[in-house]
N, C-alpha and C positions, 0 to 999 in steps of 0.2 A: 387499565388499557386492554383491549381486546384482542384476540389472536390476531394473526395474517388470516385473512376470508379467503375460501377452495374458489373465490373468483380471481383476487386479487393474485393469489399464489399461478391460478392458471397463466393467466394473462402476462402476468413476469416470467413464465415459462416460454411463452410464445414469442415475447423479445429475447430472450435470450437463446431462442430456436433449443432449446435442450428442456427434455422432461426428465423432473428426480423419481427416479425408483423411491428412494428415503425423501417426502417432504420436509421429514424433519430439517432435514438437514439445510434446506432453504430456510426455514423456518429461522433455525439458530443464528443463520447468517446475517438476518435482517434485525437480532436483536442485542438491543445494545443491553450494557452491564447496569445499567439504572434501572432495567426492568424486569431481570433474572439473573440468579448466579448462572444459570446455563446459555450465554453469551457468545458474541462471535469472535472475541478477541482471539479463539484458538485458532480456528477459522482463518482468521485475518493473518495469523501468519503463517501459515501453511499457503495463504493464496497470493503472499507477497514473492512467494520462492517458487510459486508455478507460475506465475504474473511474471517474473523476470527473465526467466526460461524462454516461453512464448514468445516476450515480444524481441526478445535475444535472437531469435529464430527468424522471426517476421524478418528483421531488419537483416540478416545474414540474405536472407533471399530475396527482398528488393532491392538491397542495395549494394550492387556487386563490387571489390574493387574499394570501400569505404575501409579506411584504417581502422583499427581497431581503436583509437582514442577517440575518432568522432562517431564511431558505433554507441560508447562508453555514454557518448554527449546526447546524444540522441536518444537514446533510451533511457536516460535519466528525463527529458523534457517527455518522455512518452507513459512513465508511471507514476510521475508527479501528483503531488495532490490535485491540482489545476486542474491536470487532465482525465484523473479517475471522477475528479466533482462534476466535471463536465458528462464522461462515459451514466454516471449512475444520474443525470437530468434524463438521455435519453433511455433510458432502462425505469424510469417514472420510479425512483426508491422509495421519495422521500414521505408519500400518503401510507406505504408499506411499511416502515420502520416500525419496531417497537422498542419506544424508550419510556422509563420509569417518568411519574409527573411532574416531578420539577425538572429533569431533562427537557421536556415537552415543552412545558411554557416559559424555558430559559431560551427557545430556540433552535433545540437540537435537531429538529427535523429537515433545516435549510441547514446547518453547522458544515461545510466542506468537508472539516477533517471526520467525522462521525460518516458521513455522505461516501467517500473515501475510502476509508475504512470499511464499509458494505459492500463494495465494487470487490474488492479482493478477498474479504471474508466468502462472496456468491462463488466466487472462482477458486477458493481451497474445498469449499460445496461441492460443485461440479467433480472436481479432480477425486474428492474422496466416495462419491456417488458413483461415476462412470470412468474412472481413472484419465489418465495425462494427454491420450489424443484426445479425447472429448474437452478435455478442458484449455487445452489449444488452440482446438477449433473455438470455440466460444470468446475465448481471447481475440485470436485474429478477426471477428464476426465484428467482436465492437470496435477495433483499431481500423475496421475497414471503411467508415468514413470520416477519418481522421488523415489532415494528409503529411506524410512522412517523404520528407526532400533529406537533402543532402546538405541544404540549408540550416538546418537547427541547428549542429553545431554554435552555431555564434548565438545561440538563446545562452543566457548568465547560467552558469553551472550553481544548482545547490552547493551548501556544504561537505552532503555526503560523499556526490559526485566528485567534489576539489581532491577531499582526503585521498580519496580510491584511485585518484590519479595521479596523484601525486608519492603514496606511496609504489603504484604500480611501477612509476616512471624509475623508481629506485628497488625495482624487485622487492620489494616489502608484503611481505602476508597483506590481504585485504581485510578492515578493520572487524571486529565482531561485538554486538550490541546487544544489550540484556537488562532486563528491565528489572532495574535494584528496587525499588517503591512504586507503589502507588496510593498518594495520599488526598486527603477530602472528600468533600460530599462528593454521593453518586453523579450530582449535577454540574460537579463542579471538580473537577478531581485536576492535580497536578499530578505527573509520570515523570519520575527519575530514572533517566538511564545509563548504566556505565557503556563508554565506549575501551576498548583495550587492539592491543595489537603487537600478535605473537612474537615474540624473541625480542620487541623493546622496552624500555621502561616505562611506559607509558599507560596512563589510564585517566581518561576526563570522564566527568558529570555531566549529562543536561537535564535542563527540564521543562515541560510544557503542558500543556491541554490537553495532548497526544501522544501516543506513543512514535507518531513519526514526526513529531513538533521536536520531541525529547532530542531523538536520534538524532535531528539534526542539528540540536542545538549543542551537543557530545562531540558531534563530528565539528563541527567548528571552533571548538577549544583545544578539540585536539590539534586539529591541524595550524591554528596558530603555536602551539606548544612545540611541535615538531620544526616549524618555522624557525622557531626562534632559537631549536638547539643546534641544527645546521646553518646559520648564518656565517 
């Protein structure tokens, strides 16, 4: 597979209105763990925790007056995979990727969750390149033709989203996830993650294609589990 090309690199510069000092650091972003141990998965989450920050912020200052649970709601339908798969169509990722060969002709290149996962690996990029207002700015750039009502609340909450409300609703620590395995081929890899949550007894498994397939498949065992001890 061949590098990112200083065209392809520019011009994904230019949609994203930000130039890297560090290329590299684009570079890693764009590449998945089938094609190098030096991958964006680190990346990826570092850009999941300035990705939440950002649109935490967006949403504070468009939408004056919004409770704090439909903020909650809202910004879970705003960092979705859905909607990062959509953010990285218009940021043209998917001819930029570098993924290992059987990645490649398994599909990885259209794959959502891989697609996804770029979108906030570019954005732990940016943050680690030009620090947290530049990568704010970049954030709100791409949410800016996306439109954000008051309305989404009533979009179906993920899993991750139910737990984090549900223990919120009960003062409970918000859950913490950490990814115990990852097993199979490069092209093909299942992600075990443990979900746990401080000062109860409580700890589920998931697992998925992804590492935020996993997460939420954790968060939904959990929160049935918790379910069923408070009934």
């Amino acid at each position: 597979m061949k590098q990112v090309d200083d065209t392809g690199l520019q011009a994904l510069q230019q949609r994203l209105q930000h130039s890297f000092e560090d290329p590299g650091l684009a570079r890693r972003a764009l590449t998945h763990r089938s094609f190098s141990a030096e991958h964006y998965e680190r990346l990826e989450f570092l850009g999941d925790s300035v990705l939440g920050l950002a649109v935490s912020t967006l949403l504070f200052q468009q939408l004056k007056g919004t409770p704090e649970g439909d903020l909650s709601r809202i910004r879970a339908n705003l960092v979705k995979q859905d909607t990062l798969h959509q953010i990285a169509g218009r940021l043209q990722l998917a001819p930029l990727l570098r993924l290992g060969e059987g990645e490649a002709k398994s599909g990885g290149r259209e794959r959502p969750s891989i697609l996804a996962d770029a979108v906030e690996a570019l954005i732990g990029a940016v943050y680690l390149d030009a620090g947290y207002d530049r990568a704010e700015a970049v954030v709100h750039r791409l949410y800016a033709g996306l439109e954000i009502s008051k309305a989404m609340p009533a979009a179906s909450k993920d899993p991750k989203t139910a737990l984090q409300e549900w223990l919120q609703a009960r003062r409970k620590p918000v859950p913490q996830y950490e990814v115990a395995n990852i097993s199979g081929a490069a092209h093909a890899q299942t992600f075990h993650v443990q979900c746990t949550v401080a000062g109860l007894q409580a700890r589920t498994l998931g697992r998925g294609p992804s590492r935020r397939a996993a997460e939420q498949d954790a968060a939904a065992a959990m929160l049935q589990q918790l379910q069923a001890q408070h009934r």
